[in-house]
Rosetta silent file (secondary structure, phi, psi, omega in degrees, C-alpha in Angstrom):
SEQUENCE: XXXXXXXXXXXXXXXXXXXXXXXXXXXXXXXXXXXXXXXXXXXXXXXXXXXXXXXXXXXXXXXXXXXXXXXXXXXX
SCORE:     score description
SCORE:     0.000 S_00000001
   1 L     0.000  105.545  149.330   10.141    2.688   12.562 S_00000001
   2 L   -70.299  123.625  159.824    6.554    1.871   11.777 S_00000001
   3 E   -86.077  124.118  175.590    5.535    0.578    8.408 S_00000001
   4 E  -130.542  134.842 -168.572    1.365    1.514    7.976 S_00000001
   5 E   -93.859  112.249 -171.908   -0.146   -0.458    5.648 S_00000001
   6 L  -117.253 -175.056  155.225   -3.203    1.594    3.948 S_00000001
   7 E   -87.199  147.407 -171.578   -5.580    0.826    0.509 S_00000001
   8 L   -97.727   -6.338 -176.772   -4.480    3.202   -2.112 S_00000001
   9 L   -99.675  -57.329  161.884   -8.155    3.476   -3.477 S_00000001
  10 L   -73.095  -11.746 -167.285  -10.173    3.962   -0.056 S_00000001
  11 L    78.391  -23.789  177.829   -7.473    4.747    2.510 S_00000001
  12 L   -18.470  157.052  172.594   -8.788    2.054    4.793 S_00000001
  13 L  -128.462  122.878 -147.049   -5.828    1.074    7.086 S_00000001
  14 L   -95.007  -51.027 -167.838   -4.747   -2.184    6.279 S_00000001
  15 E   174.547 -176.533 -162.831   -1.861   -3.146    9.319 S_00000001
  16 E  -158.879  127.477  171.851    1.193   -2.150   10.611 S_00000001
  17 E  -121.240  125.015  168.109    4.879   -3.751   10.862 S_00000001
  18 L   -86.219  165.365  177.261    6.774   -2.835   13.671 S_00000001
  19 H   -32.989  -49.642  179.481   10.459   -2.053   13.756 S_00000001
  20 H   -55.538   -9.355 -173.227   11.090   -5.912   15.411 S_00000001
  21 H  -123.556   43.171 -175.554    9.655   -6.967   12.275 S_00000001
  22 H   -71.192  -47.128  175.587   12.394   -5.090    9.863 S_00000001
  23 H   -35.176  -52.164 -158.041   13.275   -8.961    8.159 S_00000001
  24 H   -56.530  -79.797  172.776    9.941   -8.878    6.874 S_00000001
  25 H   -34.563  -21.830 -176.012    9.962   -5.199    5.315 S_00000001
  26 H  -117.386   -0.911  150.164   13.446   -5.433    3.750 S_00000001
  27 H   -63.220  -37.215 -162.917   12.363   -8.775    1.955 S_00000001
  28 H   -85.626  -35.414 -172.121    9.282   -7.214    0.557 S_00000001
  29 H   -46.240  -59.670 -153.663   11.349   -3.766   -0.277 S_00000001
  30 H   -61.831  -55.023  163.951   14.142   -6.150   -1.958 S_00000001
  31 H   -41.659  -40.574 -176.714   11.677   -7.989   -4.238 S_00000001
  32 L  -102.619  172.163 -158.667   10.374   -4.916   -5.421 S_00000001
  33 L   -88.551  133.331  164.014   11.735   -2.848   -8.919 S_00000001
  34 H    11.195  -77.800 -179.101   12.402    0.673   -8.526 S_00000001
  35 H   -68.403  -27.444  165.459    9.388    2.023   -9.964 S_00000001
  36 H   -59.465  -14.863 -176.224    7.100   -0.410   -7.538 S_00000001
  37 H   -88.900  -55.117 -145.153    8.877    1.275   -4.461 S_00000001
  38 H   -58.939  -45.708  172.582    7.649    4.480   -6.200 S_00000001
  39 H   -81.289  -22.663 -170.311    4.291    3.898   -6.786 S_00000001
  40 H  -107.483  -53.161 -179.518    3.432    2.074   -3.351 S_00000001
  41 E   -74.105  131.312   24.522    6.032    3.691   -0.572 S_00000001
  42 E    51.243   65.411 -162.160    5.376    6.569    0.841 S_00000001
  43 E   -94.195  126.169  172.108    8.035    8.389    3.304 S_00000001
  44 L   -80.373  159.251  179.657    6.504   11.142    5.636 S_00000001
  45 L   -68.547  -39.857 -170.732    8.829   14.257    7.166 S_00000001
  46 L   -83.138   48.911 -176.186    8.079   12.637   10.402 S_00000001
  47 L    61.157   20.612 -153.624    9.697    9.875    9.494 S_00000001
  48 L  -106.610  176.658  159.180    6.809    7.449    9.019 S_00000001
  49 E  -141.742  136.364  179.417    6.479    4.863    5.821 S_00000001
  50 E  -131.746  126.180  178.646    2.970    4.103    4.260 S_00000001
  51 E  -106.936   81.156 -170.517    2.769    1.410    2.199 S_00000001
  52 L   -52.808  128.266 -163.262    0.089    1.775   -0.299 S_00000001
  53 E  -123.134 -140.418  149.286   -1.940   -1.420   -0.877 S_00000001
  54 L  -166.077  129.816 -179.549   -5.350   -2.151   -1.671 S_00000001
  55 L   -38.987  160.501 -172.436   -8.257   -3.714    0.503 S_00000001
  56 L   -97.244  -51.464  169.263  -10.022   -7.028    0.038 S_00000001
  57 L   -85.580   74.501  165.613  -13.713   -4.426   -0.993 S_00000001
  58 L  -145.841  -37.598 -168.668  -11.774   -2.412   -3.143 S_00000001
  59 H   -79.548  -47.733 -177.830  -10.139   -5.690   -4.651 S_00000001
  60 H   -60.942  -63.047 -163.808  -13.751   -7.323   -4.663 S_00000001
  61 H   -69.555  -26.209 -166.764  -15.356   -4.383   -6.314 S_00000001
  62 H   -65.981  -43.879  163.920  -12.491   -3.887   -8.973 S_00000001
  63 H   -32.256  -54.622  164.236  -13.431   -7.443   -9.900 S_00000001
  64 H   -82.881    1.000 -178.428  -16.509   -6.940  -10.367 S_00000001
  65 L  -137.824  107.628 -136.396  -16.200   -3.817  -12.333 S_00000001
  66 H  -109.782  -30.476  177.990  -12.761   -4.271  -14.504 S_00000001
  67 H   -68.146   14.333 -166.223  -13.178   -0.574  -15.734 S_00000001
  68 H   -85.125  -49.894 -170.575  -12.659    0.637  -12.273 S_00000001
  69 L   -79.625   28.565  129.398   -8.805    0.045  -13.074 S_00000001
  70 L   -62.407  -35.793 -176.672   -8.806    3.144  -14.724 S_00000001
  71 L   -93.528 -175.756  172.121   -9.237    5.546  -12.114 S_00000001
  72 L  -116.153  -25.411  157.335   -6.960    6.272   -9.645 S_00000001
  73 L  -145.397  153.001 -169.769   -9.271    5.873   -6.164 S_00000001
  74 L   -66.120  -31.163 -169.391  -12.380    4.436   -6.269 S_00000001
  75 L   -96.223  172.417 -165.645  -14.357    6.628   -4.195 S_00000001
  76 L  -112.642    0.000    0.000  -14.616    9.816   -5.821 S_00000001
């Protein structure tokens, strides 16, 4: 099992946690509330999991533009 990490506004691909690194992945699952697994995980038929995220210029532009956090991806 791969976890791929992507931005949920650009798609950019952020990282990847491999299976040896399952501690990590069932801390961050465990922290989050239902509806946060809903909106950010992502299980493929082929078995994959994408973990939606968001990018350091995607973070940087919503900063600079606060109405941005309105839309749902940035590019258009």
């Amino acid at each position: 099992m791969t976890l791929h990490y992507c931005c949920r506004h650009c798609g950019h691909t952020l990282g990847e946690i491999s299976e040896q690194q399952d501690e990590l992945y069932q801390s961050v699952y465990d922290s989050l509330s239902t509806e946060e697994r809903k909106e950010i995980i992502e299980y493929g038929e082929n078995g994959t999991i994408r973990i939606r995220s968001i990018c350091e210029s995607c973070q940087n532009t919503l900063d600079q533009n606060p109405d941005y956090h309105l839309l749902e991806h940035l590019i258009q």
